[in-house]
N, C-alpha and C positions, 0 to 999 in steps of 0.2 A: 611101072618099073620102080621099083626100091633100091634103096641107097647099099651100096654093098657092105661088108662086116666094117672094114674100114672106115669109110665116110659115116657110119653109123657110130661110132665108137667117137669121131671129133666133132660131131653132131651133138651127140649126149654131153661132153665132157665142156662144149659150149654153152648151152641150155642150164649146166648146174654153174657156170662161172659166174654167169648171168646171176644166176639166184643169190649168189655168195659175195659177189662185188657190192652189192647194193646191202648189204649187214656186215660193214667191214670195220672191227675197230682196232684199237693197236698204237704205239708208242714208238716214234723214229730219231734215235740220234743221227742229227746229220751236221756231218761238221765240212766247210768247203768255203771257199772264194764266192763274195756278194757282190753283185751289180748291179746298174740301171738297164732295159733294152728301152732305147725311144724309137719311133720309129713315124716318118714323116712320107706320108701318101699323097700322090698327084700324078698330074697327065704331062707324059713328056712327047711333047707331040714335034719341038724342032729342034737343032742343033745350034747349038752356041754360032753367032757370026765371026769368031774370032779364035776358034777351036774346036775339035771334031769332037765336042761332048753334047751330051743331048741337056736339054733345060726342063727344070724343074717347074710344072708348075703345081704349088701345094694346096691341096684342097683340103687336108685335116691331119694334124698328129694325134698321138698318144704317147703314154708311158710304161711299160711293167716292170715287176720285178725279171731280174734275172740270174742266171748260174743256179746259185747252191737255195738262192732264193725262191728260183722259180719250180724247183724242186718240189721245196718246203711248200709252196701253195699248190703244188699237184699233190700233193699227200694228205695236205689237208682238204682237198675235193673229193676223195676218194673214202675220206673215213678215218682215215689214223692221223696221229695226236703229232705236228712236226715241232722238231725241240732242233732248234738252228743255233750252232757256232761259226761266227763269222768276223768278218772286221768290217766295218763301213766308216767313211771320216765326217769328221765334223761339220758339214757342210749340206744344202739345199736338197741334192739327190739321195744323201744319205739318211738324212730327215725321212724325205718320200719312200724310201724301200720301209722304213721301221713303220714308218705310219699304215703303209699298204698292208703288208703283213700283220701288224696288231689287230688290223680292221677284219683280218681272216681269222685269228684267233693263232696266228703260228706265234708259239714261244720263240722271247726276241732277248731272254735275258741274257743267253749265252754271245749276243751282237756286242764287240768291244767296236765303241766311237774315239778314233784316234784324233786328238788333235792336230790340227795345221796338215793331216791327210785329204787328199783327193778321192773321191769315191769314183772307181769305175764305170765310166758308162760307152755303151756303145752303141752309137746312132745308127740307124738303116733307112737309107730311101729306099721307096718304094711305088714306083710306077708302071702305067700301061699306056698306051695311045687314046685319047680321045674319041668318043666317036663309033670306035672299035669294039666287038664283044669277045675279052681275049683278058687271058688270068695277066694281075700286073706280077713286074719282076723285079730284083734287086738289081739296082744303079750303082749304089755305093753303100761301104759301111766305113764309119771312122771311127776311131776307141781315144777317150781322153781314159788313159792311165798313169798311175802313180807307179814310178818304179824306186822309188827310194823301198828301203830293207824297214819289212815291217818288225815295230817295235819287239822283243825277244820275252819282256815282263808280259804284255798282252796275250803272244801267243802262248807261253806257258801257263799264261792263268784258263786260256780258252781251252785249251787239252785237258788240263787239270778240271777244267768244271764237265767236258765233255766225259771223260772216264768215268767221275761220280755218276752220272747218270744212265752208263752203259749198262749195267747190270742188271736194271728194271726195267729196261726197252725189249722191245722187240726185233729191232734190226737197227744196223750201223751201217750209217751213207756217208762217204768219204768220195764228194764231190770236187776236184782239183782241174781248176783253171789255170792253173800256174801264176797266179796273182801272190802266191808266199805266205798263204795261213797254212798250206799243207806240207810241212816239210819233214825230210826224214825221219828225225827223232820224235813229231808228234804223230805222224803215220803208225810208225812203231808200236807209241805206247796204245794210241785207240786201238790196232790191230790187237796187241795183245792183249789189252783190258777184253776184248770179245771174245777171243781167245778162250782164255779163262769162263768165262761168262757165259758160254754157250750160245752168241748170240751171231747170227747169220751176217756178214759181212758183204756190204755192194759195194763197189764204186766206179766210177767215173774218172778215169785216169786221164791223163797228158802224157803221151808217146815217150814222151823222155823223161815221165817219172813213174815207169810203170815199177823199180823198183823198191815203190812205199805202197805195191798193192801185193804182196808176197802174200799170201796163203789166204787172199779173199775167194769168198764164195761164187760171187757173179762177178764178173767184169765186163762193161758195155763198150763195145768198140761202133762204129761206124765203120762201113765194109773199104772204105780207100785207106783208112786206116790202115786195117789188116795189109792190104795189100802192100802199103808202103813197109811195115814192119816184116812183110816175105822177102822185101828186095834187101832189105839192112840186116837181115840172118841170113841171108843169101840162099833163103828154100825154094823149090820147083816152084809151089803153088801158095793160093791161100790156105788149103787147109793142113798143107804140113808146117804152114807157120801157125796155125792155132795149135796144133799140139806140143811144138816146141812151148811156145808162149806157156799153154797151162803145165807143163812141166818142170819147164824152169823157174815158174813161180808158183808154183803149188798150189794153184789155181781150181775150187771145183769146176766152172763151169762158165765161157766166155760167149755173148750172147751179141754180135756182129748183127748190124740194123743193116740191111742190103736197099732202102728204101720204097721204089716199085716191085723190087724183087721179095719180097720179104723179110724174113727174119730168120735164122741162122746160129743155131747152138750148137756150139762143139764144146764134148763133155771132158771131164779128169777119165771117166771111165772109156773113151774111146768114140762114142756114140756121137751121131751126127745129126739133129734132129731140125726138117728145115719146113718151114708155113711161109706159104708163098700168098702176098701179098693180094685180097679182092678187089680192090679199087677200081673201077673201071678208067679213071683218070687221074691217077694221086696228084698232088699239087704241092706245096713247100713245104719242106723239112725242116723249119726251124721250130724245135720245140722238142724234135721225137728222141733225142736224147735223154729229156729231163723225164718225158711219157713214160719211155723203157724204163728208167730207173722207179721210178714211183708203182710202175706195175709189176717190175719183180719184187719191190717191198710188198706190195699186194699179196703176190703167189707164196712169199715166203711166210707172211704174215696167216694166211690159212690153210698151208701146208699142201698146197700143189706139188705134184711130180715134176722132171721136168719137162718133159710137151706140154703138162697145162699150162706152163710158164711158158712157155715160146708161143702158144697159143695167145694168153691175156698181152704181151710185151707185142704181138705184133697186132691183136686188135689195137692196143693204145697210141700205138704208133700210126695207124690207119686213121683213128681219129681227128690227130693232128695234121695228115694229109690230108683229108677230106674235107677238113675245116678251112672256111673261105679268107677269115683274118681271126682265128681262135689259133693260141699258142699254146693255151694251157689245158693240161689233160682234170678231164673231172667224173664223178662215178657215174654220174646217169647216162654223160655221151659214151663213157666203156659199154654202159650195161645195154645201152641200146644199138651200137654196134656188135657186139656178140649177139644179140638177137637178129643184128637185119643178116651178119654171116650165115644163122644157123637157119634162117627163114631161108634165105637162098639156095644152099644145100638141102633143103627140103623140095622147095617148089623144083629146082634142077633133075627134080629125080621123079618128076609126078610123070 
């Protein structure tokens, strides 16, 4: 038995992603909020004697880049050239994000080092039981942030240099943690510099600044997201609050990561196009964010329709689920998940 017209059609259109992720090249302005993620693994096998918290015991950390950073280092796994505007201060962690990324080859000239600034970091433990064969889970996360008002000469000069280079890129990533590099007047001007430019616009909004993503092309939500922005427009469902969303922001296309469920694009043109998730057991979602956004630069980068693009953004997202402690999406785990999908959808139909 053969695969019907259908499953034959996202069979093929998998098979050629496959071919074309792996010769991918291209030029990313991505301008957004830099951080450190640390992240400290152990066995939490008892409870505090003096409070009903469980006890850490640490068997190894690590470091990565994160946000607008960890982006910039899934774009440069994938093939295309990341050119990062950001702020990081003058300090230990901020040192490490510029050193990690130099060592990846992501342009770091557009990084303004603010004096007497804190560089954002945000720790996660991460534990399981001893003993036990069982995925570990998040304990705790804590953020040392800087909320002083980032300097105003800084971010004008970071816009100002991020525009000169809109023009010769390929796509515009407007990454917003709500840390204070993204703010309306520079939103503005990159929007419009792309505008002008002809140049596909992503980004990565914060709920409560979704109005500096007005006339972007993709906008990545996380599906509680949505939900929470159905109850504040006070719509029946999620998806009459995705069409308000892309209407009243002129929106082509908003691309909601449902996690185990899939992935989820509702278009400007009405279309609802949804790829449900293979994973036999997904596992944590930290990371399928920055995965989504680096893999619609991908589709936009070699001219995918949009199901190839809900296609590749939920392969990339799949990766970082399936991945045991990998956060960052890179071209060959893409390229070899579209193959083990389109191997499955083959063998399912012998």
């Amino acid at each position: 038995m053969g695969m019907n017209d259908v499953d034959q059609v996202v069979h093929d259109r998998l098979v050629e992603l496959q071919n074309r992720i792996t010769s991918l090249t291209g030029a990313v302005v991505l301008v957004g909020d830099i951080m450190l993620d640390r992240y400290i693994h152990g066995y939490a096998n008892n409870l505090n004697s003096r409070a009903p918290v469980p006890v850490l015991k640490e068997t190894r950390r690590h470091e990565d880049v994160g946000a607008a950073a960890h982006v910039a280092r899934g774009l440069e796994n994938v093939g295309l050239d990341a050119i990062l505007f950001g702020v990081v201060g003058d300090d230990e962690s901020g040192g490490n994000i510029i050193e990690a990324l130099e060592g990846e080859d992501v342009e770091c000239d557009g990084i303004a080092i603010i004096e007497g600034r804190t560089t954002t970091v945000k720790t996660r433990l991460i534990a399981g039981r001893e003993y036990l064969i069982s995925n570990e889970q998040l304990l705790l996360r804590w953020d040392i942030d800087d909320d002083s008002p980032m300097p105003s000469e800084a971010l004008a000069s970071i816009i100002d240099q991020a525009v000169d280079r809109i023009a010769k890129a390929d796509v515009l990533i407007i990454s917003d943690y709500g840390q204070g590099v993204i703010t309306d007047e520079g939103a503005g001007r990159l929007v419009n510099a792309a505008k002008v430019a002809g140049v596909p616009i992503i980004c990565d909004p914060k709920l409560t600044g979704l109005h500096r993503t007005q006339g972007a092309d993709w906008v990545v939500f996380q599906t509680r997201g949505l939900d929470l922005m159905a109850k504040r427009l006070a719509c029946s469902n999620s998806p009459e609050a995705a069409t308000k969303l892309i209407k009243d922001n002129e929106w082509g296309n908003l691309l909601v990561l449902e996690g185990e469920n899939g992935v989820t694009v509702y278009t400007s043109d009405g279309e609802t196009i949804h790829v449900p998730c293979t994973l036999e057991s997904p596992s944590g979602v930290i990371g399928i964010i920055d995965a989504a956004a680096v893999a619609i630069a991908a589709a936009v980068r070699i001219g995918l329709d949009v199901n190839g693009t809900a296609q590749l953004a939920n392969a990339a997202c799949e990766c970082i689920m399936a991945a045991d402690q990998e956060f960052t999406l890179t071209g060959d785990a893409l390229a070899d998940r579209l193959d083990q999908v389109a191997w499955s959808m083959q063998i399912s139909q012998r």
